[in-house]
ZAMARGU-4260 file (C-alpha; in steps of 0.2 Angstrom, whole numbers, plus 5000, padded with zeros to 4 digits):
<rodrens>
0) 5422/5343/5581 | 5403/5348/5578 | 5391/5343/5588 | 5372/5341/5587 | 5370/5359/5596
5) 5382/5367/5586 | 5374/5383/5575 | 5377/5376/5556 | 5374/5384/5539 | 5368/5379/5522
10) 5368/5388/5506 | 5352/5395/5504 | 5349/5393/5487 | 5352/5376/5488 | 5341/5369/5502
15) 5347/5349/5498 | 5364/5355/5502 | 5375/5348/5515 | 5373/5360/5530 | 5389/5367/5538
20) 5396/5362/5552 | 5401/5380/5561 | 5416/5375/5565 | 5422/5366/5548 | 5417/5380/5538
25) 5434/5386/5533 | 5439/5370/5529 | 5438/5359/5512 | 5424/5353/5506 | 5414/5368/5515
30) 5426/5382/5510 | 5422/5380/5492 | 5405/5389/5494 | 5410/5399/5510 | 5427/5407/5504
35) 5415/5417/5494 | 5403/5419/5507 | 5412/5425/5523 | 5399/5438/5525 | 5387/5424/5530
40) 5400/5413/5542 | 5408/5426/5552 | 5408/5444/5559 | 5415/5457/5547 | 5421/5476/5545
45) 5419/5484/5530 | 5434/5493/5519 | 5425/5508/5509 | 5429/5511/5492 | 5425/5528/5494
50) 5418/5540/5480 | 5431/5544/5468 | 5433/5535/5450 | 5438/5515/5450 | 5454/5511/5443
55) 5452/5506/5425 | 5458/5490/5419 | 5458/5488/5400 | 5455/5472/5392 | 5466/5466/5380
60) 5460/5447/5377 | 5475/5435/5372 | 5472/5416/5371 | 5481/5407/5384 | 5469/5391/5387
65) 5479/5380/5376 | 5495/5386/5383 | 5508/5372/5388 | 5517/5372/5402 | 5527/5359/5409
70) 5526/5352/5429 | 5537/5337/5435 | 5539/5330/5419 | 5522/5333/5414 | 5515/5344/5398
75) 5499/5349/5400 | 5487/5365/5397 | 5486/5381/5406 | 5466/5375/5403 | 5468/5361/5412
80) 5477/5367/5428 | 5463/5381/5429 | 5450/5368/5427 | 5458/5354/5437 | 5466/5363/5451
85) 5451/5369/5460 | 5451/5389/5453 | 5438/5399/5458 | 5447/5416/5449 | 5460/5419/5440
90) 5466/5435/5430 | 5481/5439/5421 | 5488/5455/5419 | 5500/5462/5408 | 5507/5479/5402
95) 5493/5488/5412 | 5478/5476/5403 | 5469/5462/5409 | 5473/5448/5394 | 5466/5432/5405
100) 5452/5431/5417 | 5443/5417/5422 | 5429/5412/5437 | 5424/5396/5440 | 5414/5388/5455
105) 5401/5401/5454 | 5413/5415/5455 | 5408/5433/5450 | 5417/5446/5445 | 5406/5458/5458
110) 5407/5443/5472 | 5421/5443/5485 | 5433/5429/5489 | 5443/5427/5506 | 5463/5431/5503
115) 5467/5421/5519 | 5489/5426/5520 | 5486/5437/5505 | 5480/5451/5518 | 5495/5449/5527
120) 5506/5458/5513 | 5492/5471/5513 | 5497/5475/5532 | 5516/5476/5524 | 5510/5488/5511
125) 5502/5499/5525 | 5517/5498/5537 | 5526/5504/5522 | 5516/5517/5519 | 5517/5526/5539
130) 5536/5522/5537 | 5537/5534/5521 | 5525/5548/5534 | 5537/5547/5548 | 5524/5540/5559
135) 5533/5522/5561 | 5550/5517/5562 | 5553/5499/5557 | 5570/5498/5567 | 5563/5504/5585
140) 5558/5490/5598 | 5539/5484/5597 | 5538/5488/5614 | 5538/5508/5608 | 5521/5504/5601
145) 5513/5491/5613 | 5523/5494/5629 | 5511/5480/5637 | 5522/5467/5627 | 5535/5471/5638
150) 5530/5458/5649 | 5529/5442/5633 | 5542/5437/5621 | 5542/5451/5612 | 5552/5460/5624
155) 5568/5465/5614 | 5561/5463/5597 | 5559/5475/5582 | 5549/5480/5570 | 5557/5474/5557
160) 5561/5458/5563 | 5541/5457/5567 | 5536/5461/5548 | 5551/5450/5542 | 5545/5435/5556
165) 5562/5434/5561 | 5557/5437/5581 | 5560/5421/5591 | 5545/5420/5600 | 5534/5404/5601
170) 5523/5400/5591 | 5515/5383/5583 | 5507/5388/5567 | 5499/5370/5565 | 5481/5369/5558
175) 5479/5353/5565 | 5490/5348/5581 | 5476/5348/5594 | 5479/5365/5607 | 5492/5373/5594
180) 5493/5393/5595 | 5486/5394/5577 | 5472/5383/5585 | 5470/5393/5599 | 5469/5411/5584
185) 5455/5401/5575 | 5445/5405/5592 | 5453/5421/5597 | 5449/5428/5581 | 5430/5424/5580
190) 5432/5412/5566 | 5427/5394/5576 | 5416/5394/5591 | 5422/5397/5608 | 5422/5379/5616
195) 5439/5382/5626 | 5436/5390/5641 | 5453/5393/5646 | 5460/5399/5630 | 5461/5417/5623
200) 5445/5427/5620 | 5451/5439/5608 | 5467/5442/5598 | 5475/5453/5612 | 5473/5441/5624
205) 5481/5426/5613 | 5496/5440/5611 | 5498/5443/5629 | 5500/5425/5633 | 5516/5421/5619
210) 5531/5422/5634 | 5541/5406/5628 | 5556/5413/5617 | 5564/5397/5604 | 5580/5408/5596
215) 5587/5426/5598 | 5577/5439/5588 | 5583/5440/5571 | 5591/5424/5570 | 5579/5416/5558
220) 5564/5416/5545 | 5552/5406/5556 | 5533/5409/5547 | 5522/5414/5562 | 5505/5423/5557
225) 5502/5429/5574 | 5517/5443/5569 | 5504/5450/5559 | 5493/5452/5569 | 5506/5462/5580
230) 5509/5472/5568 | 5489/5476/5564 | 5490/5483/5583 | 5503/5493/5580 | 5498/5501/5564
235) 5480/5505/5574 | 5490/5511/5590 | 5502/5523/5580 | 5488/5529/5570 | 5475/5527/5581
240) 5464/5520/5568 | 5457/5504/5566 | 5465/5492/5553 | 5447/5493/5542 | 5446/5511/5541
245) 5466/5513/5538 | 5463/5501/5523 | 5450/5510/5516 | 5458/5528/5518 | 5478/5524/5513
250) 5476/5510/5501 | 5458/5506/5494 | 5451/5522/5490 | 5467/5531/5483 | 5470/5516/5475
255) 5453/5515/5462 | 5444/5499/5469 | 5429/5494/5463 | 5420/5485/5478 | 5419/5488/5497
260) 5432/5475/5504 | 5430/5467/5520 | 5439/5460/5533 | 5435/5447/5547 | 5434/5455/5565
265) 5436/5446/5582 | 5424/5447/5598 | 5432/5464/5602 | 5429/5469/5585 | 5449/5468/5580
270) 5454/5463/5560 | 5459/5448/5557 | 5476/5456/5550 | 5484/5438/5546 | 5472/5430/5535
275) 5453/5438/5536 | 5453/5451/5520 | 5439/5448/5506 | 5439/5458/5488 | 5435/5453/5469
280) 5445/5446/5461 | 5447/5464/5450 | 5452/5472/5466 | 5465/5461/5470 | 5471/5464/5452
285) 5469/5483/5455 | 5482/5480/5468 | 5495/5469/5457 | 5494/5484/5444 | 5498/5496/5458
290) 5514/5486/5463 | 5520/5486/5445 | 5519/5503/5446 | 5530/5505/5459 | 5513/5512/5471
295) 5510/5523/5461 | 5491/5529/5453 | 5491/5543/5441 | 5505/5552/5446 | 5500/5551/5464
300) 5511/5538/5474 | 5501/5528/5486 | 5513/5515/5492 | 5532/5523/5494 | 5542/5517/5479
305) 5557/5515/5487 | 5548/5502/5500 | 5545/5491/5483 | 5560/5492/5479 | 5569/5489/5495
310) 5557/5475/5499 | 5563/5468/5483 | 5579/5468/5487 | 5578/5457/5500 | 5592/5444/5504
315) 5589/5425/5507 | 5600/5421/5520 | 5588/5420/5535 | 5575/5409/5522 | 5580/5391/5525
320) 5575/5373/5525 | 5555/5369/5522 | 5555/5385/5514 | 5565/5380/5500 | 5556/5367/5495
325) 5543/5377/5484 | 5555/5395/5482 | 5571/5388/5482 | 5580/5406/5477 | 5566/5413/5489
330) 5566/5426/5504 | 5553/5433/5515 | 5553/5452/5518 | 5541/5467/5525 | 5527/5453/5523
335) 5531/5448/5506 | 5536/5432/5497 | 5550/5434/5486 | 5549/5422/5472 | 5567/5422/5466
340) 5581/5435/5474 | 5588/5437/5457 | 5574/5440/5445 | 5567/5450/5459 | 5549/5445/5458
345) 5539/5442/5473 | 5522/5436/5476 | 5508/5437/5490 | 5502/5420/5497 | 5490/5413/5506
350) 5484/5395/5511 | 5472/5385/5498 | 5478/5393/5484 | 5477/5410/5484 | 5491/5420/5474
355) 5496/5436/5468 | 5513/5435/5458 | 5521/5451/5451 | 5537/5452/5442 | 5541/5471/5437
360) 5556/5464/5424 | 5540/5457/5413 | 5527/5469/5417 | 5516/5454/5424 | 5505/5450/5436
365) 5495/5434/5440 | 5482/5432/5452 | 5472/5415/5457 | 5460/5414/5471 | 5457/5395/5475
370) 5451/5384/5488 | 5462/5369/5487 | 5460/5353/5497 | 5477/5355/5506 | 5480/5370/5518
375) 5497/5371/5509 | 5506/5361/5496 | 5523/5363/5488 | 5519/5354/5472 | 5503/5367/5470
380) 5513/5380/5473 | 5528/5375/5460 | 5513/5370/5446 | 5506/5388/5449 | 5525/5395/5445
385) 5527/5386/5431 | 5511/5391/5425 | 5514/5408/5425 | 5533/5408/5420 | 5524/5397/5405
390) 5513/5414/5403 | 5527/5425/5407 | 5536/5417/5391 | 5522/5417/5380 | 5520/5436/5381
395) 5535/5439/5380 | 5538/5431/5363
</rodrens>
């Protein structure tokens, strides 16, 4: 709650705007001007493009505005959905070009936009990447890494139950039940102000403090963004580099991007590895080409092929109940949705509408940054699958 004392912000171009209360500022109607401003609202470290050449993306316009698509009975336009459903980017990619790309909300294509759970498949794709140089190995304890978890819930946990979030440790992933462990990250990770004086400072401490185990490890998909946090500290422990930095060298520069990225840090300067990672919307399509080439630029493989390809073939047994609701032939592996087990296409995702959807069979990619009223909605989600299986058809044809 915001109080008369509380340091609030206002767009400064518009000076008869409402002000923002600092502690709202990530949430609706604020986040429509702040997702794109992160900067501004909250500490950051920045994720170097480097030097080299950007990644080009060809344009190859095709006309999908009037495209139908049908949602719960409904027909309606892929216009409509992009004008109605609170779009601030989207781009559609297909056989290597961009064919569709919209910005709306005073979106530009040089302007950055937060990825909230996006970034979390980003930490997968790094984990991936030191798996494939021998300097991880997904199937040793979590207590190799970061011995101090001895002594929490991790105890006994593996790698690759963290990055499937299969561990059983406790943890309330509520936005909005007062005192929650995701409340508790808001602090911990810099993004609200520190009125809790007994709560976690940082996002080690918050770590340090999860002891309370709910099921055996690996017993079942429990959706916990806290387990990427873990596995930010272990990527920075095993290379002993910090998350910002291992972005920029193993995956933004060898990739082509065009922008500096940035992440959100926390009061001991540690990246928000759950949810704090801000691009352009090209960028972010830069990296949905990079998938559908199996992680590989020019002939140089960035991302190891075969983790694609086994992260693809993930099975759904552990990916049950709530789950189903949006991704009924779903699974969740390595940090990465998997939209349907058969089809084997699989998506990025991240609350208020933020999507990146691939599906190597069709040589298509589909990215929408949004900012959403709801923190989550399964009817959003469905409306935004059948918008692009309407798009997946169309090209096709």
């Amino acid at each position: 709650m915001s109080t008369s004392d509380t340091p609030r912000f206002r767009d400064p171009l518009n000076p008869g705007a409402p002000i923002i209360p600092r502690p709202d500022w990530d949430l609706p109607p604020y986040h429509r001007w702040t997702f794109q401003h992160i900067r501004e609202m909250t500490a950051t470290a920045q994720i170097w493009r480097g030097e080299g050449p950007v990644m080009p993306l060809p344009v190859r316009p095709e006309p999908i505005e009037n495209l139908a698509y049908d949602h719960a009975g409904t027909e309606r336009s892929i216009g409509a959905y992009i004008a109605d459903s609170y779009v601030d980017g989207f781009l559609v990619l297909h056989k290597g070009a961009v064919v569709s790309e919209v910005y709306r909300n005073g979106m530009k294509p040089h302007g950055t936009h937060l990825a909230m759970s996006v970034t979390k498949t980003i930490v997968g794709l790094l984990v991936g990447i030191m798996v494939g140089r021998g300097v991880l190995d997904v199937s040793a304890p979590v207590t190799r890494y970061l011995p101090e978890l001895d002594a929490t819930a991790y105890k006994g946990a593996t790698v690759q139950q963290v990055l499937d979030m299969t561990t059983g440790v406790t943890f309330n992933e509520s936005y909005t039940t007062p005192g929650s462990h995701m409340q508790k990250l808001d602090l911990a990770c810099g993004w609200k102000p520190h009125t809790e004086p007994d709560w976690p400072r940082s996002m080690w401490e918050l770590v340090l403090t999860l002891t309370e185990q709910e099921r055996p490890h690996g017993a079942a998909f429990v959706y916990r963004s806290i387990e990427t946090d873990i596995l930010g500290f272990i990527l920075e422990r095993a290379t002993g580099t910090p998350l910002a930095e291992l972005i920029s060298r193993e995956l933004w520069v060898p990739m082509g991007a065009g922008e500096d990225a940035y992440i959100t840090v926390d009061h001991a300067g540690t990246a928000l590895a759950d949810g704090g990672f801000c691009a352009t919307l090209r960028d972010y399509g830069r990296l949905a080409l990079l998938l559908l080439n199996d992680g590989a630029r020019d002939g140089r493989q960035i991302i190891p092929s075969g983790w694609i390809e086994e992260t693809r073939n993930a099975s759904g047994d552990l990916f049950q109940g709530v789950y189903r609701f949006a991704l009924p032939d779903g699974a969740y592996h390595n940090q990465i949705w998997i939209e349907d087990t058969q089809r084997r296409s699989y998506m990025a995702r991240g609350i208020f509408g933020q999507f990146i959807s691939v599906d190597p069979a069709s040589e298509l990619a589909v990215v929408q940054l949004a900012t959403w009223p709801e923190f989550v909605s399964d009817a959003r989600t469905l409306e935004f699958r059948a918008v692009v299986d309407a798009i997946r058809r169309h090209l096709a044809s």
